[in-house]
Each structure stands twice: as C-alpha cells, then as structure tokens.
C-alpha positions as CSV (number, residue, x, y, z in Angstrom):
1,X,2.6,94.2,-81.9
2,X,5.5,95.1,-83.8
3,X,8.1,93.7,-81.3
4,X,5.5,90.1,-81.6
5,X,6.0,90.0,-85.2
6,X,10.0,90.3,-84.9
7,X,9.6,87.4,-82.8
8,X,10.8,89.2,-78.9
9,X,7.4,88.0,-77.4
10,X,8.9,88.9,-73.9
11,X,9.0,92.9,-75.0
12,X,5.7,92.1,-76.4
13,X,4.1,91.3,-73.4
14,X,5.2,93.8,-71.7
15,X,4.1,96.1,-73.6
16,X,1.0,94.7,-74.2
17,X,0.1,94.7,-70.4
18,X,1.0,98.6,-70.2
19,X,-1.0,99.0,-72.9
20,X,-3.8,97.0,-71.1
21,X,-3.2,98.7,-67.4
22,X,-3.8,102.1,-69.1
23,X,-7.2,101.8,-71.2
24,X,-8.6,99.9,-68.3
25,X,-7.7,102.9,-65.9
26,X,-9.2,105.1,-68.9
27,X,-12.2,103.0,-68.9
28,X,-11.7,102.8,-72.3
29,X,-13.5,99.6,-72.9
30,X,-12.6,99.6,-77.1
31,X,-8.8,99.5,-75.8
32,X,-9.3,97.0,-73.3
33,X,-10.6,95.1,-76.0
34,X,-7.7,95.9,-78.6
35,X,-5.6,95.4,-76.3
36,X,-7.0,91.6,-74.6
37,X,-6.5,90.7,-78.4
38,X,-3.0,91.7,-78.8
39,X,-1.7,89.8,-75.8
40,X,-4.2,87.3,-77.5
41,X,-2.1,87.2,-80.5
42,X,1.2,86.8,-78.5
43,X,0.0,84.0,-76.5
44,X,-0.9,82.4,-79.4
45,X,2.6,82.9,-81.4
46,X,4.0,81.9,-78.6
47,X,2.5,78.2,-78.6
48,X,0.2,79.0,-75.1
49,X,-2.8,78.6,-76.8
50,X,-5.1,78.1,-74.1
51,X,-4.5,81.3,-72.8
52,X,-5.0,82.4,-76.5
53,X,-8.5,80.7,-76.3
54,X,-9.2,82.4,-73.2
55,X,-8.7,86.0,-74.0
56,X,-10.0,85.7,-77.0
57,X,-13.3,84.8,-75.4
58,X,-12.9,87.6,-73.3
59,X,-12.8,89.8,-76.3
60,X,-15.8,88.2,-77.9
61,X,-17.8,89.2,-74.6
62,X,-16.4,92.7,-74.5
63,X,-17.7,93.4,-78.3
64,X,-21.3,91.9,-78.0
65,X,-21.2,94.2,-74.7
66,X,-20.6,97.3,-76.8
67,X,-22.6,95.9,-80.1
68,X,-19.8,95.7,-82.2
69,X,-20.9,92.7,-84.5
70,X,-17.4,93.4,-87.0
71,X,-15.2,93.3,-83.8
72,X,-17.0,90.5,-82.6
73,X,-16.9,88.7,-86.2
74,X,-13.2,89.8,-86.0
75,X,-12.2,87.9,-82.5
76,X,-15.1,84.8,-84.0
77,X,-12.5,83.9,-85.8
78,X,-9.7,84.6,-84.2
79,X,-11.2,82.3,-80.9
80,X,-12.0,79.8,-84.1
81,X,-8.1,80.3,-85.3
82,X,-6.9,79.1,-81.2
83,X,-9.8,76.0,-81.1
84,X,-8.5,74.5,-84.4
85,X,-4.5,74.5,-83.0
86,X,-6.4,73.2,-79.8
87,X,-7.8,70.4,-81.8
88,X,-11.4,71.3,-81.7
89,X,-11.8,71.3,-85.1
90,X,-16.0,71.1,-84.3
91,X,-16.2,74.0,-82.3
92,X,-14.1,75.9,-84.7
93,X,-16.5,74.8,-87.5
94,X,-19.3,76.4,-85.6
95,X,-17.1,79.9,-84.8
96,X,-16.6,80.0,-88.4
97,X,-19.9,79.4,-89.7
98,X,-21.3,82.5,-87.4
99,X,-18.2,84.7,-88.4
100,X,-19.2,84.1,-91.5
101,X,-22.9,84.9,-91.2
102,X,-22.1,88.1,-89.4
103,X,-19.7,89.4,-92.2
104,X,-22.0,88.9,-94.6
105,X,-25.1,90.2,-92.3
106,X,-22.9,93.7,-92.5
107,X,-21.6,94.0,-95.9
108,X,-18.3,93.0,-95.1
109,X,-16.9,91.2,-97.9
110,X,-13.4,91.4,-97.0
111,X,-13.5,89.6,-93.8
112,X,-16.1,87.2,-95.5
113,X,-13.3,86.3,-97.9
114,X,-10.8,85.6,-95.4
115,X,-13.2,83.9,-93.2
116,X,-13.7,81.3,-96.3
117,X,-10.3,81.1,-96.8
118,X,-9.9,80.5,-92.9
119,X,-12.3,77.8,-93.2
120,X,-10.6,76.3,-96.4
121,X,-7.3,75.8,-94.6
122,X,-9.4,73.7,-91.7
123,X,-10.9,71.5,-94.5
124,X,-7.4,71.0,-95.6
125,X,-5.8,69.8,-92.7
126,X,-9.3,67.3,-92.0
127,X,-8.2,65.8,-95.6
128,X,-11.5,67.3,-96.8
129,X,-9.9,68.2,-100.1
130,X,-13.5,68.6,-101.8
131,X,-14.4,71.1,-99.4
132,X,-11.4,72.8,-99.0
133,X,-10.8,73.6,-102.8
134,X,-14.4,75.0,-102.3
135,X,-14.1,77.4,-99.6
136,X,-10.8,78.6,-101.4
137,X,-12.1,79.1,-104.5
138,X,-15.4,81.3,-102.9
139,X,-12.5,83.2,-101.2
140,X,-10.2,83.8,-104.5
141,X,-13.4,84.4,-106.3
142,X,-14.1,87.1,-103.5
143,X,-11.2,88.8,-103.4
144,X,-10.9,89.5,-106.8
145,X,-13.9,91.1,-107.1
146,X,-12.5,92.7,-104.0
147,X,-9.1,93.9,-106.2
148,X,-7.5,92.3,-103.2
149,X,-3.8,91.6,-104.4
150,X,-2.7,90.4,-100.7
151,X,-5.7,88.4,-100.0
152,X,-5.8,86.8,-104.2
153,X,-1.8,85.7,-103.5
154,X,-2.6,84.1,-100.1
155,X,-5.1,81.6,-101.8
156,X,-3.3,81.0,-104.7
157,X,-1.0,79.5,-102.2
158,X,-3.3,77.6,-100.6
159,X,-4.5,76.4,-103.3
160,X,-1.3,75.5,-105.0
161,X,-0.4,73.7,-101.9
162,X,-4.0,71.7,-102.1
163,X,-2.7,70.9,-105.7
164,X,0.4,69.1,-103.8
165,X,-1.8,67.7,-101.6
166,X,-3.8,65.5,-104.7
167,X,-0.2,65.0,-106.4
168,X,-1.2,68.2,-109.1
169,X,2.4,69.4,-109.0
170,X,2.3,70.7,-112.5
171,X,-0.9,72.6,-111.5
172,X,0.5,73.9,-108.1
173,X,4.1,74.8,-109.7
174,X,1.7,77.5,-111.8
175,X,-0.2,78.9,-109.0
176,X,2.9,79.3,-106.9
177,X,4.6,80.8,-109.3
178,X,1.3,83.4,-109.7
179,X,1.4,84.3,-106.2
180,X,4.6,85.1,-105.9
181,X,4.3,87.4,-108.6
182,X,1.0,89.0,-107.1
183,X,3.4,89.1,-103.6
184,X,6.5,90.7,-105.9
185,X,4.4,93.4,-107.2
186,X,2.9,94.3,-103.4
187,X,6.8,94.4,-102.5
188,X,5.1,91.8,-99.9
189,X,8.3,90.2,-99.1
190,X,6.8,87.8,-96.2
191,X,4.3,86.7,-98.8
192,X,7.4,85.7,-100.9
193,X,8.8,83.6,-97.8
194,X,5.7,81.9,-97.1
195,X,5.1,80.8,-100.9
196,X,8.8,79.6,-100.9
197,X,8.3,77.7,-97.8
198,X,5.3,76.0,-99.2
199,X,7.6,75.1,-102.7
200,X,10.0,73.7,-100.1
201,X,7.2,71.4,-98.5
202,X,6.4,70.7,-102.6
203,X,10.0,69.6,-103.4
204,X,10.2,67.4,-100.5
205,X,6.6,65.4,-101.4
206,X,8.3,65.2,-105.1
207,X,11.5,63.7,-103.8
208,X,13.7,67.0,-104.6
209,X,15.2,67.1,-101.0
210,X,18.3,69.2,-102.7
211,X,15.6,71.6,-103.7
212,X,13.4,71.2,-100.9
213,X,16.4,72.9,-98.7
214,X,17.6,75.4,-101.4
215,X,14.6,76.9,-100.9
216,X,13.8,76.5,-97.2
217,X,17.2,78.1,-97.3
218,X,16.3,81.3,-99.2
219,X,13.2,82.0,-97.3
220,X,14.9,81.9,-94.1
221,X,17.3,84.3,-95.5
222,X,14.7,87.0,-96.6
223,X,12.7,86.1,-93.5
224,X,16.1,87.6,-91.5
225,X,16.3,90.4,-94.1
226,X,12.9,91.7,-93.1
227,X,12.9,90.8,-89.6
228,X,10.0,88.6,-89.6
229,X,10.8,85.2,-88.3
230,X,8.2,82.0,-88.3
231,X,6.1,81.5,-85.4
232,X,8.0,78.7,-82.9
233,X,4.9,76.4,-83.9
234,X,5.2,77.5,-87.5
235,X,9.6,76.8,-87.8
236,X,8.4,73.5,-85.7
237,X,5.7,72.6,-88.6
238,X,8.1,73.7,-91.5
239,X,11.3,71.5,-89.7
240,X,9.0,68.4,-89.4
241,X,7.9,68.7,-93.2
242,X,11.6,69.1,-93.8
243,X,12.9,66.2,-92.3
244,X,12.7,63.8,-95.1
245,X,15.1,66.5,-97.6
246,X,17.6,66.3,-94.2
247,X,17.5,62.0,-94.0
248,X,18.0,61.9,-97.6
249,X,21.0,64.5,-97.6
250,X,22.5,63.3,-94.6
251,X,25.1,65.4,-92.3
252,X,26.9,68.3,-94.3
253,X,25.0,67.9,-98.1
254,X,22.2,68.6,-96.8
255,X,23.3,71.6,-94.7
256,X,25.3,73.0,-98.3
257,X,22.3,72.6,-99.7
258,X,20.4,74.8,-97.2
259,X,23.4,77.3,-97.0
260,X,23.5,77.6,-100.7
261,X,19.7,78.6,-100.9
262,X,20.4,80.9,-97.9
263,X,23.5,82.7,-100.1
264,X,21.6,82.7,-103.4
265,X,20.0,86.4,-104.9
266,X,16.4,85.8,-104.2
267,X,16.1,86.4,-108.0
268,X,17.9,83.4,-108.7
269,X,16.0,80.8,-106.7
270,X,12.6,81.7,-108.1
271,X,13.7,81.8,-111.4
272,X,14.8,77.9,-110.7
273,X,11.4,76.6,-109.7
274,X,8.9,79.3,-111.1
275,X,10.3,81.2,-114.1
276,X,12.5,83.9,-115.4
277,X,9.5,86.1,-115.8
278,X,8.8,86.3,-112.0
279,X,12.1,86.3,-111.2
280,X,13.1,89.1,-112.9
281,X,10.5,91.4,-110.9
282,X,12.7,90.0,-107.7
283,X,16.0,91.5,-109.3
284,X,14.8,95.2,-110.0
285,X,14.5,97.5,-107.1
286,X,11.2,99.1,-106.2
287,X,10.5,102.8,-106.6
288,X,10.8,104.4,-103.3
C-alpha cells in the first residue's frame, strides 16, 4: 500500500498478490479480504477500473460471508467510489444510500460522514449543486461533532470548490484558506496539495492563468517533497482543468510561471492567495 501511494503500482502489485497467495493458504478469510481490497485500490489508481469494480464485489461477498456489516459498509462504498469513475452514477447512488444506512445502523458516525461527503462530491459532478452543498454540509456538520480535523478540511474543500462552481469566489477564497489551515496544523501536507490544486482550478475559472500555474506549480513541488504523486487519472483531471492558464500563457510564460510556483517557499504562495495568517503556520517547523 505504501509503494501504491508513492505511485510504483508495479511493486504494488506484487506485493499485493504475495500478500494475497499467503492468507488464502492460511485460510485466513479477513486477509483475503484485506488483501482483494488493496489490489482493489491499485487497480483503481491505476485507471483499470473494471477490475477495481470486480474485486471490490468480491470483497463485498466475502464480508456479508463473515457478517461484517462495517467491512461490508467499508468496500459499499468503495464498489460505489469504482461505479461512479465507471459512469454509473445510478448504481452508485444506490451503493451509497445502503453504505449509508449500515453506518448509521452501527453507530458509526465517522464512516457516515465520509459517506455523505462521498455522496456530496457525486452530486457535484451531476451539476446537482443543491444537493451537493447538502450532503457536504451533513458531512462538515458530522465531523465536527466528530473533532475530525482531517475529515472538517476535506469538506471545506469541497465546499469551497462548490462555491467556484456557483461563481462564490469570495466565499470559496475563505473556506480554502480554512482548510489549509485545519491541513497546516495536522502537518497534513497532501491535504495542503490537494487544497492548492483546487485554488489552481479557482484561478483558472477567474481568468488568473499566471496564478492558476503558480500554484499548480507549488503543489507539485510538495507533492515530490512528500512522495505522494496524483493518481494518473487525477494529474489527467488536474492537466485538463489547467489547459486554459497553458493557452493563455503560451510556450515558455506559461512554463516560468509554473517553475516559479514550483521554486517558491510554500509559505510564500499561500500567503499570496489566502493570507499571511495561514501562511505563517507553513514557515515554522513542527515540533518533532
């Protein structure tokens, strides 16, 4: 899993079948399970989604099997996760809505929260704005009673980038700049990335193209700092949105601009689009 996340799917894999090979010889159907969800995970990353879909499905059967209904809630939504990048948004819908139930049949408020978030992001990408700001706002709601920093940053995101979506820049510039303060103080340095990705994707809707690939710039630099690189589907997504800041700073402006935000202290680029305050967490190193 670790290799996966570092982007070397290939190591990944391997490991993943050994993994796989070994509980099943054990008979240890838990780890066949853990393990079918993994490679899951990789396939998925990877842009094979169908196999995704398929071993997740697998590890849906295995957990009702052994009357595990968080497990099975658990790989719900992660089947749900692979039928929405399918394009089955409907069967998705249903996945969720049952994920949903079960979390909340056992007291499990966390994975309720994400599951509403989950469901928030598939209203999004529908155009459902209504709905989405709904399910994000029962999730934020949830994880602050929760005292859920990484889970209260992630939807502020979301949410600031459904501001974007209905032209609230002012109101999106705020809640970016919030959840990169929540991610600051977890020292949740992906979480930084992703919220500067998503200001990137901002700037470009505003016209800000310079900006737009400053920043893109600056989260690919911490995203090689920390050795966690985008998804090939997610760098494909983040390119495409990108591509209007590249026509209108054609050729070599375009790639200073994106050098400069790659050479910048991290510091410095936040303070630019959300605030000396913010940024100034960035600049002080953690306690060990």
């Amino acid at each position: 899993m670790l290799a996966g996340e570092q982007g070397d799917y290939g190591s990944a894999q391997k490991l993943l079948e050994q993994s796989l090979a070994v509980c099943r010889a054990l008979g240890d159907t838990r780890g066949v399970a853990v393990a079918l969800n993994a490679l899951a995970v990789n396939a998925r990353d990877r842009g094979e989604l169908r196999v995704a879909a398929e071993l997740f499905e697998q590890c849906v059967g295995i957990w009702r099997e052994l009357g595990a209904p968080a497990d099975v809630a658990r790989a719900l939504s992660n089947l749900a996760s692979a039928s929405k990048l399918l394009g089955d948004h409907a069967r998705a819908g249903t996945l969720y809505q049952e994920c949903l139930a079960t979390f909340r049949a056992i007291g499990d408020e966390a994975g309720a929260a994400w599951t509403l978030n989950y469901t928030g992001d598939m209203a999004r990408e529908q155009r459902d704005f209504a709905a989405a700001r709904s399910a994000y706002e029962q999730a934020l709601a949830a994880f602050r009673e929760l005292h859920d920093g990484w889970g209260r940053a992630s939807v502020l995101c979301d949410l600031a980038s459904l501001d974007c979506d209905q032209q609230d820049f002012s109101g999106a510039q705020r809640l970016f700049g919030e959840s990169i303060r929540i991610f600051q103080e977890l020292g949740h340095k992906r979480g930084i990335a992703r919220v500067l990705e998503s200001l990137a994707i901002s700037a470009v809707a505003q016209g800000k193209a310079t900006e737009a690939l400053r920043l893109a710039g600056a989260a690919a630099a911490l995203r090689e700092r920390v050795g966690a690189p985008l998804t090939p589907a997610q760098n494909s997504a983040l390119e495409s949105a990108l591509k209007p800041a590249h026509a209108a700073l054609e050729g070599a402006q375009g790639t200073s601009a994106w050098m400069e935000g790659y050479s910048l202290p991290l510091a410095r680029v936040v303070e630019e689009v959300v605030g000396k305050e913010v940024a100034q967490g960035l600049s002080t190193p953690r306690p060990a």
